[in-house]
Each structure stands twice: as C-alpha cells, then as structure tokens.
KOLTORVO-607671 format. One record per residue (C-alpha): x, y, z. Coordinates in Angstrom, 3 decimals, padded with zeros to 6 digits, always signed. Example, Ala and Ser with C-alpha at 12.3 -4.5 7.8 and 13.67 -1.06 7.14 Angstrom:
2
      east     north        up
  +012.300  -004.500  +007.800
  +013.670  -001.060  +007.140
END
This chain:
511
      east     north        up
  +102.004  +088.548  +130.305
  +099.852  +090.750  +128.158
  +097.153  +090.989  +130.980
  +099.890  +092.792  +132.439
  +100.485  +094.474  +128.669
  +096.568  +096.196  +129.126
  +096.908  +097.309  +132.497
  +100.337  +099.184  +131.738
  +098.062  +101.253  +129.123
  +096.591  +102.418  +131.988
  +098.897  +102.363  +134.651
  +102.278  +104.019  +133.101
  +101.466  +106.379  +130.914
  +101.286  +109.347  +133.771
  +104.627  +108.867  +135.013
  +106.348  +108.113  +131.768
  +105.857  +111.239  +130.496
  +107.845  +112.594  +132.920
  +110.939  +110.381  +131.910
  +113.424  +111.415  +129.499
  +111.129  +111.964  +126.412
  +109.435  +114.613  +128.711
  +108.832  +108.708  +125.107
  +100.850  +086.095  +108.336
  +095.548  +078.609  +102.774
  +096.006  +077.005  +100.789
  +092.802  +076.438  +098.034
  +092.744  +073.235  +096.449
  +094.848  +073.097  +093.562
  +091.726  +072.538  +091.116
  +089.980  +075.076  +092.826
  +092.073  +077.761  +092.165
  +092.558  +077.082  +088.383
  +088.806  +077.613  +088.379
  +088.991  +080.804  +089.929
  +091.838  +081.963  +087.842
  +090.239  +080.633  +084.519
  +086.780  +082.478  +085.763
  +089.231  +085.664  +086.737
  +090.487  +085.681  +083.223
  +086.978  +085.662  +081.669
  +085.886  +089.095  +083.782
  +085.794  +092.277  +081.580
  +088.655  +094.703  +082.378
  +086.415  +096.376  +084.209
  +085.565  +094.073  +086.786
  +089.076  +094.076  +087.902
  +089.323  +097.325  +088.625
  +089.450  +097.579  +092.513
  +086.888  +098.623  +094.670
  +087.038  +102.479  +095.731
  +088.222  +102.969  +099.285
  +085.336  +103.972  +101.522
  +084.537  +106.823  +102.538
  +085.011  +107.522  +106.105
  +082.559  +109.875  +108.383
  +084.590  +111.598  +110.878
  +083.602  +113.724  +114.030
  +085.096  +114.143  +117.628
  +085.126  +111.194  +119.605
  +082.657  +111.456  +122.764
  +085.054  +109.729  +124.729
  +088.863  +110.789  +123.963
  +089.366  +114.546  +123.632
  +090.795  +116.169  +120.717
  +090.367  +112.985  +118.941
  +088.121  +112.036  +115.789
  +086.348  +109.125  +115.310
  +085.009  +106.965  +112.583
  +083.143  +103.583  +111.439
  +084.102  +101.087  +109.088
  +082.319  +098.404  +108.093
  +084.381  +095.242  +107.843
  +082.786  +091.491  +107.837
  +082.629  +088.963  +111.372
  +084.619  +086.574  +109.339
  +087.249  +087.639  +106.749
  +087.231  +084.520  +104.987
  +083.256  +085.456  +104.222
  +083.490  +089.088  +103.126
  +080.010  +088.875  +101.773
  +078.632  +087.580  +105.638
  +077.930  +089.325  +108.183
  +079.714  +092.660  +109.342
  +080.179  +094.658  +111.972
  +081.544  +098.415  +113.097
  +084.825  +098.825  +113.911
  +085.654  +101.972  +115.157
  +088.559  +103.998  +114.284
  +090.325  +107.208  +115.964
  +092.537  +109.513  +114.619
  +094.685  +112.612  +115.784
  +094.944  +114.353  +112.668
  +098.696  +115.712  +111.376
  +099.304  +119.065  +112.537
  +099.809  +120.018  +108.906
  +098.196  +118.219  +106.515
  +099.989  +119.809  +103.355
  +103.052  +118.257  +105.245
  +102.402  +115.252  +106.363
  +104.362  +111.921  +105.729
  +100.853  +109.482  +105.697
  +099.297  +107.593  +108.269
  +100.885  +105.888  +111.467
  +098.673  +103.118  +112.579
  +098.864  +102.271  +116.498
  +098.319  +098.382  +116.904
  +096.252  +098.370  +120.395
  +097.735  +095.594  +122.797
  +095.936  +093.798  +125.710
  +094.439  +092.228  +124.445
  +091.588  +094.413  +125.355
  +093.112  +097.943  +125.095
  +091.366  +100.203  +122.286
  +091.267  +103.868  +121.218
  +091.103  +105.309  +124.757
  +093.654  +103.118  +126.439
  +096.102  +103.990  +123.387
  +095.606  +107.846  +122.502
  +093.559  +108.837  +125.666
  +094.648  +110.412  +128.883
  +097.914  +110.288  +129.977
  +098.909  +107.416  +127.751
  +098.242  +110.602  +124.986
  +101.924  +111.736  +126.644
  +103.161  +108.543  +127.036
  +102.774  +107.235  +123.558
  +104.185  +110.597  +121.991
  +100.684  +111.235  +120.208
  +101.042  +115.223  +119.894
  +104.896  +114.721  +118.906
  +104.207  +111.958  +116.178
  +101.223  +114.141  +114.781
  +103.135  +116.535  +114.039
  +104.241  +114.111  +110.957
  +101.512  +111.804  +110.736
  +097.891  +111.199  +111.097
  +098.369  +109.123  +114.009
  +095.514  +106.273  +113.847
  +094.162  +103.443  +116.457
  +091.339  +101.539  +116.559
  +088.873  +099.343  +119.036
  +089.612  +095.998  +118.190
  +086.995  +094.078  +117.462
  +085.074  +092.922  +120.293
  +086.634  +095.796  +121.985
  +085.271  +099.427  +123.274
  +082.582  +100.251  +120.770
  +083.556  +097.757  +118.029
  +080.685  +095.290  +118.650
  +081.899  +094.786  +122.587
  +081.893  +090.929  +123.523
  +078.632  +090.536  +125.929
  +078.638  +087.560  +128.267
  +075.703  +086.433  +131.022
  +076.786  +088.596  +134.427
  +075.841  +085.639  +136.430
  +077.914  +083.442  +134.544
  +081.625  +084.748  +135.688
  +083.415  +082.382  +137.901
  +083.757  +084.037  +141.503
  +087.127  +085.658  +141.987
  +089.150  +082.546  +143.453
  +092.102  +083.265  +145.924
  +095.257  +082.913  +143.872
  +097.035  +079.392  +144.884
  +100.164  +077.817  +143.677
  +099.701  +074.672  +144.306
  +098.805  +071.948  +141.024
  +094.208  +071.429  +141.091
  +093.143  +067.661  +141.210
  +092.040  +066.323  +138.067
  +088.631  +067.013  +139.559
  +089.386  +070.651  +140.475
  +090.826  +071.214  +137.331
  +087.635  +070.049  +135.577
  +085.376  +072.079  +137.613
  +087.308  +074.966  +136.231
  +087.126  +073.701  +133.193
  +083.239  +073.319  +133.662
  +082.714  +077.365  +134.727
  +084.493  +078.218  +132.731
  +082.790  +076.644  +129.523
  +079.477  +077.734  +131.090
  +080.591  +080.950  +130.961
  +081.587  +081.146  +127.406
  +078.247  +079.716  +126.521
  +076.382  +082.597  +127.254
  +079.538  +084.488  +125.092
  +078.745  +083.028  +122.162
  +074.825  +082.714  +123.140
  +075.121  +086.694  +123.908
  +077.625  +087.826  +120.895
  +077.133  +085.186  +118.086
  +079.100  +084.855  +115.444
  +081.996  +087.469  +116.319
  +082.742  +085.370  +119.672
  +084.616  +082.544  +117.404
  +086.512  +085.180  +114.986
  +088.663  +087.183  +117.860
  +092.118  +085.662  +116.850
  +095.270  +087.915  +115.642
  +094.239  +086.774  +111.731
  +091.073  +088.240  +112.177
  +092.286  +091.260  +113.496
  +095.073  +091.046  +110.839
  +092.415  +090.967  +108.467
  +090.666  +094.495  +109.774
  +093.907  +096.575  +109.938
  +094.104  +095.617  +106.016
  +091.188  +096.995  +106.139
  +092.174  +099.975  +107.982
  +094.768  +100.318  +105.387
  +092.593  +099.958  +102.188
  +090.243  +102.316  +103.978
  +092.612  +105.469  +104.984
  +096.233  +104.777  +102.813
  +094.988  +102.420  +099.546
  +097.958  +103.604  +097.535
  +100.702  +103.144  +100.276
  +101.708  +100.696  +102.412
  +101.155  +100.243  +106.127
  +103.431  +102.154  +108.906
  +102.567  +100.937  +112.141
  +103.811  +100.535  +115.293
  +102.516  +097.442  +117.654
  +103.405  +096.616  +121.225
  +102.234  +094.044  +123.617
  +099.738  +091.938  +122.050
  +099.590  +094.332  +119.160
  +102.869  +093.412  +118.251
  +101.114  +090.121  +117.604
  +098.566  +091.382  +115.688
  +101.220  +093.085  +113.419
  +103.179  +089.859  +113.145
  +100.107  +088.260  +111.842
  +099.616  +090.741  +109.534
  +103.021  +090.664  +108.156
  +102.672  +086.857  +107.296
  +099.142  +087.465  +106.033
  +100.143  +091.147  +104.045
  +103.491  +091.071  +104.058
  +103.636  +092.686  +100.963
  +101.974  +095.590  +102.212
  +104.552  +096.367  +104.702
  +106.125  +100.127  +104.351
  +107.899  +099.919  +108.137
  +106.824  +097.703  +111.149
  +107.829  +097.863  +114.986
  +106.944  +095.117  +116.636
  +107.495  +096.033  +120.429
  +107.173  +094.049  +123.874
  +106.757  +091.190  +121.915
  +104.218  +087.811  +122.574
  +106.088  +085.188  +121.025
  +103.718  +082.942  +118.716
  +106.299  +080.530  +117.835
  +105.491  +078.755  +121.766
  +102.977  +076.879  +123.353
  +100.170  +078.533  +125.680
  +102.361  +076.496  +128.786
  +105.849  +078.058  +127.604
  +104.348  +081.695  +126.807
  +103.355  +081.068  +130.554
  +106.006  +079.999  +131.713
  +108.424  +082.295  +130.439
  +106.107  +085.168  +131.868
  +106.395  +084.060  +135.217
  +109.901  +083.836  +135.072
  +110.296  +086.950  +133.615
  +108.130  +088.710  +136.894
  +110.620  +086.855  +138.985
  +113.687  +088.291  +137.196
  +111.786  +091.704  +137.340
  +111.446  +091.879  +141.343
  +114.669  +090.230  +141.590
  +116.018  +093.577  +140.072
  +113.554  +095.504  +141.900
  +114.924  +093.819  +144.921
  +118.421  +094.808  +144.349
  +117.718  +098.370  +143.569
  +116.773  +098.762  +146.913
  +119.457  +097.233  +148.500
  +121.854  +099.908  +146.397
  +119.871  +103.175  +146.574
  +119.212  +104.847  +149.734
  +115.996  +106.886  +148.603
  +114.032  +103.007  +148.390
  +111.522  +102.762  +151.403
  +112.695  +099.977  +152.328
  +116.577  +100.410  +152.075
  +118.425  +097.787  +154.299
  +115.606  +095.693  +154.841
  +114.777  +091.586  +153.417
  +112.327  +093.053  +150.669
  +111.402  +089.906  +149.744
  +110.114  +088.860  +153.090
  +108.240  +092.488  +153.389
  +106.774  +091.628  +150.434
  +105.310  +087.954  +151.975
  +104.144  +090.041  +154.826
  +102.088  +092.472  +152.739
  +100.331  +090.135  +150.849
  +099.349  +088.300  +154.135
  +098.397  +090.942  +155.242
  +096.610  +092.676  +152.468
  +096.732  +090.127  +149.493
  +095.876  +092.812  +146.868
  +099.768  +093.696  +147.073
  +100.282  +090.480  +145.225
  +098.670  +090.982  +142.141
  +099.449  +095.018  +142.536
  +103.069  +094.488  +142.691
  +103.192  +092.387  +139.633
  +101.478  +094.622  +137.784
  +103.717  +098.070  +138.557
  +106.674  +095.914  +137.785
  +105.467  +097.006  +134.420
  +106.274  +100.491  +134.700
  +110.272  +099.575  +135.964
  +111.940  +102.266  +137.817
  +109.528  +104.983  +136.914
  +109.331  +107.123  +140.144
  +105.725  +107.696  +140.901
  +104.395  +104.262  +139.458
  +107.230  +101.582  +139.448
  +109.446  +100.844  +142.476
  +109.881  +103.582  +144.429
  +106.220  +103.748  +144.741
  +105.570  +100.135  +145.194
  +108.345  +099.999  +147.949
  +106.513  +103.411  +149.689
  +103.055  +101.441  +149.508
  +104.489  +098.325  +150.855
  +106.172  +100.059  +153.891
  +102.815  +101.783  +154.327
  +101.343  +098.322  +154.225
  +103.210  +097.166  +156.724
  +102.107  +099.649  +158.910
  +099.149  +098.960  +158.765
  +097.634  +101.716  +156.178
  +096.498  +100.316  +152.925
  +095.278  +103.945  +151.738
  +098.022  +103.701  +148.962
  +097.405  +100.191  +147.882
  +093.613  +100.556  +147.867
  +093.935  +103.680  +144.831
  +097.004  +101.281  +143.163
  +094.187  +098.710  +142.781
  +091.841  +100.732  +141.147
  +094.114  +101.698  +138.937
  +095.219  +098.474  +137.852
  +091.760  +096.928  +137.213
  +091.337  +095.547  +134.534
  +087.517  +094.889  +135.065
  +085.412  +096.823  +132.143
  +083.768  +100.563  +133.896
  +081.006  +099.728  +131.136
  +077.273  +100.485  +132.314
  +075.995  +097.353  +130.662
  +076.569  +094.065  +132.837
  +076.598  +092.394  +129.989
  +079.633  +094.165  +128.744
  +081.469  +094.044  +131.918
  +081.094  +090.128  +132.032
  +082.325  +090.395  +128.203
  +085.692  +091.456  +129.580
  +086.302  +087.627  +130.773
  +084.606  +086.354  +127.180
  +087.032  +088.803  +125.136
  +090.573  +087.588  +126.951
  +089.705  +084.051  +126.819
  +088.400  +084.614  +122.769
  +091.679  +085.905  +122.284
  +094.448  +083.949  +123.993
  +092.243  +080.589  +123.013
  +091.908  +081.826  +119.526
  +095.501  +082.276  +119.195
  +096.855  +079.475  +121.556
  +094.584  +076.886  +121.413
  +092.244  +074.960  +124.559
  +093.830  +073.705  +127.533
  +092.690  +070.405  +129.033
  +096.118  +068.015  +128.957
  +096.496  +068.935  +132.781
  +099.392  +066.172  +132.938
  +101.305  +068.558  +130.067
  +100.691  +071.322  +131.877
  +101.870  +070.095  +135.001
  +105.054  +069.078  +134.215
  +105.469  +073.160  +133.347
  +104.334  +074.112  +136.385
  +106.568  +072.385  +138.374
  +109.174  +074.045  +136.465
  +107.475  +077.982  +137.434
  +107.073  +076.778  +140.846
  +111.101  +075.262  +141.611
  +112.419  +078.486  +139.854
  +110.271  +081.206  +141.066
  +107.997  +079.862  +144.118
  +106.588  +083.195  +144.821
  +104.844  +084.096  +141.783
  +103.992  +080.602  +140.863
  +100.396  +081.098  +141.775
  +100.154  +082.929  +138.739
  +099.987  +079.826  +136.517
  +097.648  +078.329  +137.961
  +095.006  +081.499  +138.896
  +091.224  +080.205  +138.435
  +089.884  +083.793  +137.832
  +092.814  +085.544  +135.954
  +091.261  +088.961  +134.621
  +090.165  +089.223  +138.014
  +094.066  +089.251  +138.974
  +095.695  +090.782  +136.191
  +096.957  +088.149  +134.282
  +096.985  +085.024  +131.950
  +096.863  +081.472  +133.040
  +096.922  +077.907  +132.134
  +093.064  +077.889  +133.263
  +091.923  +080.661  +130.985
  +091.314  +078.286  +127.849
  +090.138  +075.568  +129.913
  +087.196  +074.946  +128.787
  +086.931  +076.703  +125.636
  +084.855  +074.876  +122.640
  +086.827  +075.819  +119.361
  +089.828  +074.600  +118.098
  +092.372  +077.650  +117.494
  +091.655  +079.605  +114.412
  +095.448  +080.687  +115.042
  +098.027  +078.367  +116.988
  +101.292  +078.463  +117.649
  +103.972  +078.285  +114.506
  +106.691  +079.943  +113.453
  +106.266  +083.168  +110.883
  +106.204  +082.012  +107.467
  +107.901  +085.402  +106.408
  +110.322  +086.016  +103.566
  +113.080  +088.947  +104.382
  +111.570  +092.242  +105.819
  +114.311  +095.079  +106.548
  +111.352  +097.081  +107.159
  +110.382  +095.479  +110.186
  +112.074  +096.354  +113.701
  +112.035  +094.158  +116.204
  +112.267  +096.347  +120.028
  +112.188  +094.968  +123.603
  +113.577  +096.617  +126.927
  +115.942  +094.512  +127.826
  +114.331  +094.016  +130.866
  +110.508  +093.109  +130.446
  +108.609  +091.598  +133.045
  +105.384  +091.164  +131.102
  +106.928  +090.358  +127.575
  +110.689  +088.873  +128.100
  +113.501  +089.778  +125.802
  +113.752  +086.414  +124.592
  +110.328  +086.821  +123.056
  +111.710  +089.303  +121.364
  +115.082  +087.460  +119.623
  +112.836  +084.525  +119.014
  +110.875  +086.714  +116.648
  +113.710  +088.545  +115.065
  +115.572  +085.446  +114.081
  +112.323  +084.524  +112.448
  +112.114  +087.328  +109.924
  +115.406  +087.839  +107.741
  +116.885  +091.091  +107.114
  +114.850  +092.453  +109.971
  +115.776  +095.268  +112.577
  +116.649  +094.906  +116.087
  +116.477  +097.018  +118.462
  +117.034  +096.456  +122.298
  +116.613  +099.195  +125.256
  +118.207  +099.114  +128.677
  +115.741  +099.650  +130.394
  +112.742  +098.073  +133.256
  +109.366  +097.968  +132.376
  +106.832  +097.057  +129.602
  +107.736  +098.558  +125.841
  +110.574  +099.951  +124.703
  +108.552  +102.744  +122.952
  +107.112  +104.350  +125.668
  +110.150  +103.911  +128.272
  +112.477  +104.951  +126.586
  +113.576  +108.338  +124.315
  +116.177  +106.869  +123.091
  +114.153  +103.806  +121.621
  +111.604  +106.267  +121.053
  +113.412  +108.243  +118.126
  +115.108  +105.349  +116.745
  +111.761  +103.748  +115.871
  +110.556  +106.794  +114.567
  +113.140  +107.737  +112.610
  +112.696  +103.818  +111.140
  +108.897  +103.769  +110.956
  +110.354  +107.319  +108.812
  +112.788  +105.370  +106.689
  +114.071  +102.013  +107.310
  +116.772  +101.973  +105.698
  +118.060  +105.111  +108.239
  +118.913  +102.628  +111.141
  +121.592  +099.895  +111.354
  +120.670  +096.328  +111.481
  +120.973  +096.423  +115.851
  +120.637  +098.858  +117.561
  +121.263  +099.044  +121.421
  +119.593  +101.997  +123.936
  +121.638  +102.638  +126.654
  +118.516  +104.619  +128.491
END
C-alpha cells in the first residue's frame, strides 16, 4: 500500500522518464454565539486578516536547482497560539515569472516522502518538474515529522528486530508481544519528539498546506496535485478547506472511507492481481527472461533461495511494465537468481529501502515512529486480533503468496503496511475512517491507473462517488500513479489543474 507509494518515489522515477512523456467540529452551540457576539464587538480593524508571511528563500543544500524556505506553523492546529515548529518548503521557481499562472503545490505521499523524494533526482523527470515550471512555481514540502520539518526521533535500541515475513495468523500471545515492542517503541517516540508525535494525521497536515497556501497564494485558491498518501492529505484538506479549492488531483488514491483491515486487504489483493498480470506478460512476450517457464514457481524458488526477492518484487510491481525497473527487470533478476547470482537483487534492495540514510540514529529509528504516527493517526489502533483474523483468512484463500504481507511484524523493514503496525499504539485516531463530508467539487479530479498494485482502482471510484460533480479520470496502464506513468494522464491533469472546466466529466487513457 503506500509503503509501497514511498518507495516508488524512489524507485520509478529513472525509468519513467524514459516512457512516453520523455510523464475535510463542531463548537458547542452556546459557545459559538459567544464567539460571534465577542467577534461582533472587535473594531474593524481587528478583522482585518493577518499579512501573509514573509518567506526567506535560498538554494536548498540538498536538491539542486531548488529553493528552500521555513514556515512557522503550530504542533497542533487546533492551538495556533502553542507550540510551533519549521516546516520546510521547496520550490522550483516558474521559468517566467511575468508569465506565470500561480503556484502548483505537490502533496508528498508515503507517507514519509518529502521535498527530495518529490522534486529531487530522477523523480525531478518523472514528476514533469522542469515542464510544469514552465507555468507554475512548482511547490512541495517536508511533511511534518518528515526530512527537515522537525524529523520524528525514536530510541535506536527500541526498533523491533526485522522478523522473517510469515503468513500464518500469531497466537493471541504472539500477537501481544508485538503489540508490547511495538508500544515500547513508540514510547521513546513520543519521549524523544513530544508533542508533534500525537499530531501526524492527514488533518494536521491538512492544516499546514492551508498554511502553505495563506503563506505563498493568500488571494487565490489552492492548485495541487496529490498522489499516494498525498492524495489523502488533499482529500482531507478538501473536507477541511473545501472552499479554498481552485483544482485538485487526487491520484493513486488511499481510500479513507475503509477500515485499517480492508485498506489491507484490498492492497494485498491488488499485488496479487499485479503479478498475476506480470505473470501473463511473460507468457505472451518473447523478450521476458523467463518466457515459457511457471513464473510463479520461479518466483517461490527465488525467495527460498534469496528471500529479499519477496519484498523486492512487490515493490517493482510499482513501476508496471517500465523496462529497466518493472518486469522485464524483475524477470532478468529473478533468472539471475536462480542461477545463483544475486548481484542484481542485492542493488534492487538498496534501492527500495525504505530505511532513513539520516546520520542521527535517532532519526533513522524515527522512520518506524513516523509510519506508525501516520497510518494510526489516520486509521486508528489495532488490537481486536479476532476482527482482524477473520480478514486475513480472506488475503490468505485469495492470494496465498503474498499473504505474509498482512501479517509482517517489522513492516518498514519490508516495504509495506500491516495489521501489526498500529498494534500497540496509545492514542485514539485524531482521524478515522468516514466518508468525505464534501459538497459538489467539479474542480477536483479523481485519477488511478487502472491497474495499481499499491493503491487499487477501486480506491479510486470509492472516492469519486464521494464527491459530486467531481472528475474522473482512469489510465490504462501498470504501476503506481497515473501522473507519472502516463503522458496521456499527464496532460489531461494539467490541462485540469489549468482549467477545470477544460476536461469532460471521465476521462479514459488508453496509454
């Protein structure tokens, strides 16, 4: 799921830019008669808004041809006054700024991608930076807890061991001692971070892009485009800010509407369908390694042999049939691996890590305290293992081979989300599961490849029929994000996040 969403950040973006685009309180009713009746009694000139800050930008140390800047925004939205931290922002400024059409926000996905994942490196080509700056100031951010906004620190001797990925359903006991590391664990989190450890939901994040917003486009509303888990955090924004909205693509989408089991669930049987397809593309086209042969069985073999291929081959699913990182290559590396060289595999594992490259232990352990503060946040602790395994059984009749990946004790360590990941997190969820309270919106799209193994399609239908009047937009294509995978996804969002009103109410990618 959007474990997977972070490591295609860093995994796709070099070969998809080879591909065809050369790419959300209610007050008490009393209360808020006193605050209206105080409101009233202000002098004109205490309602006059705040002035937008002023923003200090320089090059970035860490993303080339990239400026960055801090802006202050508080741990806890509903106590703007409280405590605050730095969240830093990064822009690619518009090739010409007496031209340009505003600001294009990029909502990072992950959760746990930031400013270099998004508009660094190759995922620069792959995300269309250059080509969209040529209109906009193209603008990302660290999300909190993230890169340098106030990274999440945890104790270094506190992460669980990596555990061997298993299938079958933990004891009651077994499932409590994961329960029990893990809550140690996110004891020295919060011991570690304070305060910002309990505020790493999708509404708090909501809460900073309108801060973004305020900060860099006060007069205008937000155009943004979110994928993955960002598409989440735009979602959440829309219910929050809806008003705000200029144009919104929500991409890859996580659907919120679910429980943590179901968003599981669906995942899992959405990398099935993925090397199902994978598996028959091979069997059709001659140039596959392993033309001819029982894939799936190869597959077995590899991960017997060298069990990295199992959590490496889930994760390149990602990038589809993308020639250098999706399943040509993962059919050349598992040949290889069955000869016995693992040369290929070994550099495909480095470069899906997800593991932080941070100096700082404390920072690296974080990684593990920043997943779980998000996904627990937003989906709520598990602990009814009964509940839970009644949807396993389901993953594990209907796709036996990547069933271990519900049950994984040490998920970040594998590239993924699991039923254990909130086990044993303290807090109630700032942000669970419900559908969007959302009036119409035509100036939200709603994309998906049609094909997603991380982020299913259905995700994506679930959310459009949840905002009337909305956009949809579906691309024929495997992999991870319509936006990056395919050109002609690619200009149809554009041309939307341009003018909304330009694109039909569906529209359908054949490429």
């Amino acid at each position: 799921m959007e474990l997977e969403a972070a490591t295609v950040r860093a995994i796709t973006a070099r070969g998809l830019a080879r591909r065809r685009a050369n790419f959300r309180s209610g007050a008490l009713v009393p209360m808020l008669l006193d605050a209206l009746l105080a409101f009233a009694c202000l002098p004109v000139a205490a309602l006059t808004p705040p002035a937008a800050p002023v923003l200090q930008w320089s090059a970035c140390p860490d993303v080339p041809k990239t400026e960055c800047a801090s802006l202050d925004v508080p741990v806890d939205p509903a106590r703007p006054d409280g405590a605050k931290f730095a969240l830093r922002l990064g822009r690619v400024p518009a090739a010409n700024a007496a031209e340009k059409k505003g600001m294009l926000l990029i909502l990072p996905g992950g959760p746990g991608a930031g400013i270099v994942e998004t508009i660094g490196g190759e995922s620069r080509k792959g995300f269309h930076i250059e080509e969209i700056a040529q209109q906009y100031d193209v603008v990302t951010f660290d999300p909190r807890g993230i890169g340098k906004s106030s990274p999440i620190l945890c104790a270094p001797n506190a992460v669980p061991p990596v555990a061997a990925p298993v299938a079958t359903l933990p004891s009651p006991a077994g499932f409590q001692a994961i329960a029990d590391a893990n809550a140690a664990l996110y004891r020295s989190c919060f011991a570690a971070t304070g305060e910002l450890m309990a505020h790493l939901s999708a509404v708090d994040t909501a809460n900073d892009i309108e801060r973004i917003r305020q900060a860099l486009t006060p007069n205008d509303g937000l155009v943004a485009y979110g994928g993955s888990y960002g598409s989440l955090y735009g979602a959440t924004y829309l219910e929050l800010y809806g008003d705000h909205v200029k144009a919104l693509v929500l991409d890859a989408v996580v659907d919120h509407s679910v429980d943590f089991a179901t968003l599981l669930t669906n995942n899992v049987l959405s990398v099935k369908d993925a090397f199902d397809r994978f598996t028959q593309w091979c069997a059709r086209d001659s140039t596959c390694a392993l033309h001819g042969q029982d894939l799936g069985a190869v597959f077995d073999a590899a991960v017997t042999a060298a069990p990295a291929a199992r959590t490496v081959v889930i994760q390149l699913l990602a990038a589809g049939s993308d020639p250098e990182l999706g399943w040509p290559a993962i059919a050349k590396m598992l040949a290889q691996v069955r000869r016995g060289d693992s040369s290929t595999l070994d550099a495909m594992s480095r470069t899906t890590a997800l593991g932080s490259t941070a100096l700082d232990p404390r920072i690296v352990a974080g990684k593990n305290g920043l997943f779980a503060g998000v996904f627990c946040s937003d989906f709520a602790p598990q602990g009814d293992l009964a509940a839970l395994s009644a949807a396993a059984a389901a993953v594990a009749a209907q796709a036996p081979r990547f069933a271990w990946k519900f049950w994984d004790a040490t998920p970040l360590a594998h590239g993924t989300a699991s039923a254990t990941l909130c086990a044993g997190w303290p807090n109630a969820a700032i942000n669970p599961p419900h559908r969007l309270k959302v009036g119409p919106h035509p100036n939200v799209m709603v994309a998906s490849p049609a094909n997603d193994p991380a982020t299913p399609l259905a995700n994506a239908l679930s959310l459009w029929l949840q905002i009337p009047q909305a956009r949809l937009l579906i691309a024929d294509v495997d992999g991870h994000q319509s936006w990056p995978l395919s050109a002609c996804a690619f200009k149809a969002e554009l041309r939307f996040l341009n003018d909304p009103t330009s694109v039909p109410i569906t529209t359908l990618c054949p490429n």
